[in-house]
Every structure is written in C-alpha cells, then in structure tokens.
TORMARKE-991536 format. One record per residue (C-alpha): x, y, z. Coordinates in steps of 0.25 Angstrom, whole numbers, plus 5000, padded with zeros to 4 digits. Layout:
XYZ/...
REM end
This chain:
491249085311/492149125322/492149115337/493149145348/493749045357/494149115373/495249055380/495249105395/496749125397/497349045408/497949145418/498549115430/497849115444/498849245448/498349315436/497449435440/496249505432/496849525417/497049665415/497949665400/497949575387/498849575377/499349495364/500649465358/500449515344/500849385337/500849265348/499549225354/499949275368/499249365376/499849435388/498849455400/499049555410/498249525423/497849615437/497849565449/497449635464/498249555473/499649525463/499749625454/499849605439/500149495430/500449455415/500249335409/500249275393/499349195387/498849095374/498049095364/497149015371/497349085386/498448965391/499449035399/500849065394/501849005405/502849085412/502149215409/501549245419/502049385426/501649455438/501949585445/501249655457/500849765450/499849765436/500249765421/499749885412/500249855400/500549725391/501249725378/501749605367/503149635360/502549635345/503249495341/504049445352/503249375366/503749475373/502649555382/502849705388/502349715402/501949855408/501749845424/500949965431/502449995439/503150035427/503749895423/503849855409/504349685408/504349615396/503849465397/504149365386/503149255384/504349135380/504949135392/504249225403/505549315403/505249455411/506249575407/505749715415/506149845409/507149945415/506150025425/505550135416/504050175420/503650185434/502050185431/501250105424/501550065411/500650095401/501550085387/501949965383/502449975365/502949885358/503649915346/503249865332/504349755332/504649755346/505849825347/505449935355/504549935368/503750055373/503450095387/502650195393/501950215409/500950305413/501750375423/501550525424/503050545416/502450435406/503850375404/504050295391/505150215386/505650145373/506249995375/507049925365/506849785363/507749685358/507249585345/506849455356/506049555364/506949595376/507349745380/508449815377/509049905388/508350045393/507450115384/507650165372/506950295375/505950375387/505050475387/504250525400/503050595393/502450665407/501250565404/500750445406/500850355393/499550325387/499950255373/500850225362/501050165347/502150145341/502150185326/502750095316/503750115307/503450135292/503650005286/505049965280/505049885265/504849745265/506049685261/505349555254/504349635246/505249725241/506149625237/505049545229/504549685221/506049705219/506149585212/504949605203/505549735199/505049855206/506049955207/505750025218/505949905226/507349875217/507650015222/507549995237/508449855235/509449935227/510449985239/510950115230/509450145227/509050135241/509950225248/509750335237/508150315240/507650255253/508150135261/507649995262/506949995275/506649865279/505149835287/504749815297/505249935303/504849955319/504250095323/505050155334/504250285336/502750305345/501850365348/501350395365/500150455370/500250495385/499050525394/498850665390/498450615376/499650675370/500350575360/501750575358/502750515346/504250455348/505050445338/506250355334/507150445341/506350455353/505950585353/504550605356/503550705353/502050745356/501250725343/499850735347/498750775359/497650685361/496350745368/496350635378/497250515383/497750415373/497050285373/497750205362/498750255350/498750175337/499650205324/499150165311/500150105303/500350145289/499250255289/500450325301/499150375308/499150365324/497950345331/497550405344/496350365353/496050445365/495550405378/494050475375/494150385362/494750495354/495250435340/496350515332/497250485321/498550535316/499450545306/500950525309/501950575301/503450525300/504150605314/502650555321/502050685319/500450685321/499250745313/497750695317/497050655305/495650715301/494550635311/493450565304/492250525312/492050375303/492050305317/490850205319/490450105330/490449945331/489349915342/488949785346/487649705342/486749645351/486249535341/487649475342/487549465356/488049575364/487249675374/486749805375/487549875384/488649805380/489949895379/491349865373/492549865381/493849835373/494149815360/495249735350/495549725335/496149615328/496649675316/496949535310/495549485312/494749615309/494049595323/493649705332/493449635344/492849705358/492649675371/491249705378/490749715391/490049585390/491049505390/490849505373/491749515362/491049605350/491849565337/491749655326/492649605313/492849695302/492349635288/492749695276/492349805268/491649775257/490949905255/491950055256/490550125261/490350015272/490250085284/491350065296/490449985307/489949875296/491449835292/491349775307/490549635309/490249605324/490249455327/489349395339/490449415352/491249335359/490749305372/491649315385/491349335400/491449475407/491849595402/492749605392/494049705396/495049695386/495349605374/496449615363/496649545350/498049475347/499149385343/499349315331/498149235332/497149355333/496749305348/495849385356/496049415372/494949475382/495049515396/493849495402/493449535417/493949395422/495049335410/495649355397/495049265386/495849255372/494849235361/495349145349/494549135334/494049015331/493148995318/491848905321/492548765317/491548675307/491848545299/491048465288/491248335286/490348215281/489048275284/489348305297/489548465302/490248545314/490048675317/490648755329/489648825336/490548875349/491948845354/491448725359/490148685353/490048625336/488648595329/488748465321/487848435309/487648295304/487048305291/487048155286/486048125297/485348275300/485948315316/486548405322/487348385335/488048515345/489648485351/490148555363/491648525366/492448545379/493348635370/493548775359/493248685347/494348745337/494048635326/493148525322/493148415315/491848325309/491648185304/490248085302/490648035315/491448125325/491748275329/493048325332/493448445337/494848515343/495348645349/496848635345/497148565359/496048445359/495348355350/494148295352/493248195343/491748185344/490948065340/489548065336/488847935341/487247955338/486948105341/488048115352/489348165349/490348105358/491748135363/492548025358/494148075360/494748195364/496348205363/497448345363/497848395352/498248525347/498248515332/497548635325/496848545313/496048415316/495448345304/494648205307/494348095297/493647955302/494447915315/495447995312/495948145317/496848215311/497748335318/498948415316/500448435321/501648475317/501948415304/500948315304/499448255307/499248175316/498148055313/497348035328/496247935330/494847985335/495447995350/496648065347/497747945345/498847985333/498747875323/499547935311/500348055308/500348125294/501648195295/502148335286/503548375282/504048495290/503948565276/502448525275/502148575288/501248585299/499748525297/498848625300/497548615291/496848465291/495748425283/494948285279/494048275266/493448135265/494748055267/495748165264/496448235274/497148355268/498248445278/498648585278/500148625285/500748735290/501648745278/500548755267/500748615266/499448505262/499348365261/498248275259/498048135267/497148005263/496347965274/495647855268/496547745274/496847705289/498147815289/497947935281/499047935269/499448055259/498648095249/499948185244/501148255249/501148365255/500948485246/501648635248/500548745244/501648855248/502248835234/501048845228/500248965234/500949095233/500849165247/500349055254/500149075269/499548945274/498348845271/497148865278/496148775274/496448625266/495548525260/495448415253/494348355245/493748225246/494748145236/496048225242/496248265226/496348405229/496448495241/496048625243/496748765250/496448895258/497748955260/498049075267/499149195261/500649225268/499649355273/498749265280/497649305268/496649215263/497149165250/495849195239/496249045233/495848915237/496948805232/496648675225/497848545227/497548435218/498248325225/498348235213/498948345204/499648425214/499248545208/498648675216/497548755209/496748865215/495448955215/495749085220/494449155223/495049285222/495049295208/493849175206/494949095198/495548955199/497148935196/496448845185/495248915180/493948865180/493448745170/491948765165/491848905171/491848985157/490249005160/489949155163/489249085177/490749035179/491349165177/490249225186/490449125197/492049145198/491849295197/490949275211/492349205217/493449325216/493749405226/493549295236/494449195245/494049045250/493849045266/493448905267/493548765259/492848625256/492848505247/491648395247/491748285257/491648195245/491548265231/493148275229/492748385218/491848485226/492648595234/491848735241/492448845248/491948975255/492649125251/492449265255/492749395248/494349415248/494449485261/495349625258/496849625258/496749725272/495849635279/496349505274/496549435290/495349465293/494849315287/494349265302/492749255295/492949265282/491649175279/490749265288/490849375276/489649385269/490249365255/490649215255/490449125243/490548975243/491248925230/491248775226/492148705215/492348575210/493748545209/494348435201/495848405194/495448395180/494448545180/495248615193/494148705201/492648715197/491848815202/490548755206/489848855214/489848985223/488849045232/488849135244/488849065257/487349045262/486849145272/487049115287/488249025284/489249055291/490248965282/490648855274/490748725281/490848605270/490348555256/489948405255/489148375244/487848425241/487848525251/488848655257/488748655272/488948795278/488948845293/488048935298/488349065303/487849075319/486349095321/485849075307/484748975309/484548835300/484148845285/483148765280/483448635276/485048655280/485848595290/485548485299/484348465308/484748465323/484248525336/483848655337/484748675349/486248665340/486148755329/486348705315/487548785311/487648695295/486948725285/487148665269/486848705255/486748625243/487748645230/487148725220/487048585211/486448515224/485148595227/484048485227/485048375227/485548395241/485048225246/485348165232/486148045235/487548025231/487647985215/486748095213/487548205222/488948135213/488048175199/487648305204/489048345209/489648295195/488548375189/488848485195/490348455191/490048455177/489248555175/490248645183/491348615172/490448635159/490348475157/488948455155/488748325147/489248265161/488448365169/487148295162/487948165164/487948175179/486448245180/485948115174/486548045185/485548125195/484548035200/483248135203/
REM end
C-alpha cells in the first residue's frame, strides 16, 4: 500500500502566483516559473521535498512563457514574453542571454536528444526560429546555426531521433562467441566493402514544427526545411514514436493523427482506427459528481496516468498487466482512491530520476513523493502506517491496540515489546509504552535512510559504517566497512542478529548478544557471485545468524525471480529461483507427485518480500507475484496488490538445503505480508476491509485493526499449545517435510493433547 507525501515548496516572499513547472529529466530539481502583477516574472528551482535551491532565484519585469531542462546537464532554458531566451545553471546561478533573436514571445524552447542543439521559436507574425549550438558543459556557442522566419506563429515542435548506432559492448561479447556477422562489422576490410560501424547513441538533428495555421513542417540535417503535412486546425502538441518512425499530431479540437516517416521526413497518415475508450472517475473512491479533469501526466517508469481535477484531487490510474490478449482497453487501467489537495488543480508533471510528482494548484506548487505504508513485526508486537503521520499498533501478547500520531511524514518504523520508533530521513524519534500510554522518550537529527532498533540500542547508517546510538540519540559504538565493502544502506535485526546490506552488494552479519555488538563474519561480496547483480534490496537474517537471506535487484533495475540463501558457517550461496520453481540444490524429499505439483505452482513467479521466524532459525516465508513482463518490468511500485500472489514457506537447514513446506494464495482483504513468528503468519489488511472473526487484536472501534493472522497449515487447532508442544509440532512438520517418518511419529508422541 502506497501513499503520497506533499511538500509545499518553500518560495520566496517576492515570488508571484506560479504559472510553469518543470523537471530536470534525471536530477530531482524542479524549475518553477511564477507571475506576478506588480514585479513582473520570476523563476526559481526546487527539491525534492519543495526546499529552495540558493542563488536561483531570477526575476525580470516581464512574465516567462516557456521553461525548459537541458536533457543531462543543470542547465535550464528560459523563454521571456519580450523575445529573450537565457540559460540559467543550477551549480553556480550563472545567467548567459542569447544573441537577440525573437522579438515576441517565446513559445519554442527544444532541446536536443544529447543536448547539443537548442531550438527556439516565438509567436510573432514572422514566427522566426533558430538553431543553437551548444557546447558538452552546456554553454552556447556563437550565432545560430541556422533561421527560418515561417510567416507564423510557432505553435510546436519534436525533434526525431536518430536511428540507433551499434552497441559497441554487445557487439563485441557476440563477436567473441562467434557470430560472424558481428566478426564482419570488427573486421576493417569487411566493413568498408559493407556498412560502417556506426557507434550509438547517435543525436537526431532533424524536426519537426507546427506553426498556427496547423501546417507542419520538417528540417532536415542541412537545414532545409519543408511543409509535410496540413492539419484541420492549430497544433496542440507533436510526439514522435521512436522505433515505430511514426509522428503524432494532436490538434487543438483534440484531432489525433498519426503518421509514417520515411528516411528524407516525408509524411503518409496511417489508416484511423476508432479503438479509443474512456477512463472516468468513480464516486465510491471518493470523487464528486460533477467533477471534471483539468491536466494530465504520465510516468512511463511507473505506469501511472496521473490527472488533476477540479477538486483539488489527484485520480490515479496505474496500468496492470495484461493477462488476457481479449481484455478490453479501459480494464488494463486500475484507479486507486486520490490524493487529496486543496484548490483546483492547474497543472502537474511527472519527473526526475526519482519519479517525483509536481502540482500547481490555485495558491502553490506541492511535489508529491511515493511512500509505501511502513509496517514492522517484532516480538508480538505490530505497526502499521495508517497516514503520513498516524501508525496503528497491535499488541498481541496482551490483546490491545493503541493509535500514534507524530509531528512528522513517517518514512519508516521500527517496533519492540517495549518502545516505537519512527524517522523521516531528518529525525528520529523513540516512543515508549508506559501502561496504555505511548510516550515521547527522545527525539534526535538524523539523516540516515535505515533505522534498525534492538533493546536500548538504535542502529542508523552513514557513509562506511553504522553508528550504534543509545535510545536518546548519543553514539556509543561505530561498526565501520572498508571502502570496498561500501556504504550501509539495508539494516536489519533477528533476535540478536543484526545483518547489513551496502551500497556495494556487500553483507555482514553482527552479534548483538553482548554489551557491543561483534562480527558474526567478514563482510561478504555477492557481486562475485550473482551474475547481473544490480543491488540488494531486502536482507535478513535468521534467529541463530546461521544463514541470511536476499532479494536483489538486476543491473536493469528488474526484480531478480531468485531469492538467495548465505550460510554463514559454510560460506556457501544457494538459491531458489521462482522462475523456473527450482532450487540451486534441488529439493530433498519432494519426489512425491504432491512435491512436483507444488513446485510446478511456483514458476513463472518472483519474491517481492521476505521473513524468517523470530525464534525457529529453520523456518523462512516470503510473498511472490507472477513475473511481471520484460516490457513492463519498472512498473514494480504494487507488485503485492495483484491478485495472483502466493505465499511460499521453506525450512531451511545446512545438512538438507531448502524445503518446501507450504504455499498458498494470499488471504483476501490482505493487503501484504507482514511477518511469520510461530504458529501464526501476520498479514496487513488492505484499507476498509473490516476485522475477521477471531483475527487480529481486540481494541476500540475507533482505530481500525489493520493485522490480521493465519495459522500454519500444521498449526490449525494448535494455535495456544505451549511451547514443547509448538517445538514437537514444528519438528513434525519437519520430518514429515523430508520423508523421515519414524521421527515424524517420534515427535507426534511428544504432543501432549
């Protein structure tokens, strides 16, 4: 479950009313353009979360019409309604105005694929354009390369990209496993006789320009240019479709064409087919009849259509994957319950790196940041984030449940028996429960990403080590990594095992069990032993620190289908890869025809999420989904709200690997897998559902119980049996699991009834 944070960017007093928004493509910066009546215009730059970048801010007496981010460099274009055009870089404020070129409002401002070439256009009754070249660092150089004057105003333009050269690295690696096409093209004589080796990525010089008469126009590498096509109305917006060479047109009475290109930029409209269909809002997710759509965005990364209403709502339809060819257009579109601003919504744009979202509203910009719904399990004690700044906490040893609101955007929480932490990446602040009363015990700054908590100890991350505080903040001990081992990013405690993840695909594993924490074992590199390892993101140890476990991402930023097993003792890596249903090692005792059919059950699926038992070192569950396709594979943000999730346990042990125990699909109305301690799985629950009988913790009516529990298949009945009979049951299970019976009938024996 997902929710978005808004920051209300910090503007200055002399800003006006903002009027423009836009994102650098890979920096999380947003330029702002602002109007004001009395000064004129101003522009300034932002963060990620709204704080004000210093020395940016710039202001002329007149307003800015257009805004536009060089593609990787900080570098921004300004277009002003007298005709100037200035560059403004973000590192060191530096202004650099163009020659004088336009004497009307700029309405044009292009940037190249790489940069190298910056496009301007006004909307003057010549509608004069010009070509700029621009240097590698992002400063001009000279008088334009080229100008047109096209008798109108200019209304837009796309560049179109060049076709994509050979890539050097891929060639090479086919060359050496033989291919001899790619032998050809690194064989000199060969080349020249067929065609050259053309390195990518290659840069598109070439464009296409709609003027206000709807007429569309294409430059070439020369600079020639030439009309290609005659729209019934004025040009709205221009896109080219990569790959497919097609060029779209939308008018300004919503007219959508396409095109085909050919190689000299030649038109030809392709056949018109009437598969259009419409998204529409839903009341019982909370908007209002009446309710109208203002602007839309779409994050291509995320698969999120995102659209501003007139409410002040954000509707947010995220395209799911296809699992039917006959499935029509509208139902590959799930609409979540909105974001909820104030005012009317104007304008917004997805951007950055960090898939960041900015609104203009009547009164502000607000940047919208993802946050999944933070939870933590840890002896018998829950937290689930209800809000920003609200958690529910379930105490199950002694049957209550208690509501937290904090004073800040709760990025992450931590639980024990006896206290609460939570952080926002700037602040940590620790909560101690004293009768029914959570109280605030510490509150210190830090800006660390990871928190972990064991007893009176916090642990938090810097560069190159973790710092050990006391309960108020105070460092007590430092657990410090090689530059080689890198940067801590991941933490995580299992009874008295901490286990940490770096930036460098690093783990190591600490014993927490004396007064200073001590290595359990060197650091280990996974990078030289995963193929195409991106980066770890999720660690964990089990309750001995005998073996920790891995999610780990791919160098394309895919979720790897395997879930990785290091046994400390043995330093050995094995793994289960849910892809194919098959362990590195095979199975032990699965040769039963129900083995093979449970296996079978896991292929074609990835792990999303990861646990061991609090107390049972052999016990290990995780939650997967269906292998998202290879073209939609970034779109990973909910992977546990598809319907198709199974929840998959093992035992795990060095002397008979990995044991599948048991799989299931993940009860209805949960929204995700939270912990396993035994005898019971603990799941949150989706928003709304109400309690199930007999689950979760009693506790006012007023603060929703948002965990619910399920007992192991082997536990049914036996949820409150005390200890020696939950150790015989689990060895039961155990036994049975591997095909030993005689100590299956052994342990049973032991069951009291």
């Amino acid at each position: 479950m997902a929710v978005y944070f808004d920051h209300r960017i910090e503007s200055p007093d002399s800003a006006g009313s903002p009027s423009q928004i836009t994102w650098h493509s890979s920096q999380p910066v947003l330029a702002v353009a602002s109007i004001s009546p009395s000064t004129g215009g101003s522009i300034d730059l932002y963060l990620q979360q709204g704080e004000h970048v210093g020395n940016s801010h710039l202001e002329r007496p007149f307003k800015p019409t257009v805004l536009h981010w060089h593609p990787s460099k900080q570098v921004l274009a300004v277009g002003w309604e007298t005709g100037e055009v200035l560059l403004l870089s973000q590192s060191d404020g530096e202004q650099t105005s163009l020659p004088a070129t336009h004497s009307a409002d700029i309405s044009l401002l292009e940037w190249s694929s790489n940069g190298s070439r910056l496009l301007t256009g006004d909307r003057a009754s010549l509608g004069a354009l010009a070509v700029w070249e621009v240097d590698p660092r992002g400063q001009l150089q000279g008088a334009p390369l080229l100008r047109h004057d096209y008798g109108k105003h200019l209304t837009h333009c796309v560049f179109r990209p060049a076709p994509p050269g050979d890539d050097l690295v891929q060639l090479a690696r086919t060359a050496v496993s033989g291919d001899e096409n790619a032998l050809d093209m690194f064989n000199w004589r060969k080349a020249v006789k067929g065609r050259p080796l053309k390195l990518g990525p290659q840069e598109g010089t070439t464009f296409f320009i709609s003027t206000a008469d709807g007429s569309v126009h294409y430059v070439d590498e020369k600079g020639k240019s030439s009309q290609v096509l005659l729209a019934d109305s004025p040009v709205q917006k221009l896109l080219y479709l990569q790959g497919r060479e097609v060029l779209v047109v939308i008018t300004e009475t919503l007219l959508l064409s396409q095109y085909s290109v050919g190689p000299g930029g030649a038109t030809q409209e392709l056949v018109k087919r009437d598969d259009n269909y419409v998204l529409s809002l839903d009341e019982h997710l909370g908007f209002e009849a009446g309710e109208t759509l203002n602007c839309v965005s779409y994050s291509t990364v995320k698969g999120i259509l995102a659209a501003g209403t007139s409410r002040g709502r954000i509707a947010m339809w995220r395209k799911v994957a296809v699992s039917n060819e006959k499935m029509e257009g509208r139902d590959q579109w799930k609409l979540h319950t909105p974001a909820e601003l104030e005012g009317n919504v104007i304008q917004l744009q997805w951007g950055s790196s960090m898939n960041l979202l900015a609104v203009i509203t009547v009164s502000t910009v607000l940047i919208l940041c993802e946050h999944v719904m933070s939870s933590h399990f840890s002896q018998q004690v829950a937290a689930v984030q209800l809000n920003p700044n609200q958690l529910c906490l379930s105490y199950f040893s002694t049957g209550t449940q208690l509501s937290l609101r904090t004073d800040m955007h709760i990025k992450g929480v931590c639980v024990t028996k006896d206290t609460v932490t939570v952080w926002n990446g700037k602040q940590v602040t620790v909560f101690e429960l004293s009768g029914a009363i959570l109280r605030n015990t510490g509150s210190f700054p830090c800006e660390s990403q990871a928190v972990a908590v064991h007893e009176e100890s916090i642990y938090t991350v810097e560069p190159n080590r973790v710092q050990v505080r006391t309960l108020q903040g105070t460092v007590k001990q430092l657990l410090v990594f090689l530059e080689a081992e890198g940067t801590p990013q991941l933490l995580s405690v299992c009874n008295t095992f901490l286990v940490v993840g770096t930036d460098a695909a690093h783990i190591k594993v600490f014993d927490l069990s004396r007064r200073e924490a001590k290595p359990h074992c060197n650091a280990k590199s996974l990078a030289e032993l995963i193929p195409n390892l991106g980066a770890i993101t999720s660690v964990k140890s089990n309750a001995n620190g005998s073996q920790v476990s891995m999610l780990v991402a791919r160098t394309d930023g895919s979720i790897d289908s395997k879930v990785y097993f290091y046994d400390v003792e043995m330093d050995t890596l094995t793994h289960f890869d849910f892809f194919t249903g098959r362990s590195s090692e095979g199975f032990q005792g699965e040769e039963s025809e129900r083995g093979h059919l449970e296996t079978s059950e896991l292929c074609g699926r990835c792990p999303v999420s990861q646990f061991w038992d609090e107390s049972e070192p052999r016990l290990f569950v995780c939650e997967t989904v269906l292998t998202i396709p290879a073209s939609s594979h970034t779109h990973t943000t909910d992977s546990t709200e598809q319907g198709d999730v199974l929840v998959v346990s093992f035992f795990s042990t060095q002397e008979h690997r990995l044991l599948l125990q048991d799989s299931y699909p993940r009860p209805a109305g949960m929204q995700a897998l939270l912990a396993l301690r035994v005898p019971y799985y603990y799941f949150n629950r989706k928003p709304g559902e109400g309690q199930v009988e007999n689950e979760g913790t009693p506790g006012p009516s007023s603060i929703p119980q948002m965990v619910s529990r399920r007992a192991l298949r082997d536990f049914v009945g036996l949820e409150d049996c005390d200890k020696p009979t939950r150790d015989a049951m689990l060895n039961f299970s155990f036994y049975l699991t591997i095909g030993d019976m005689e100590e299956a009938f052994k342990s049973i024996k032991l069951i009291k009834r």
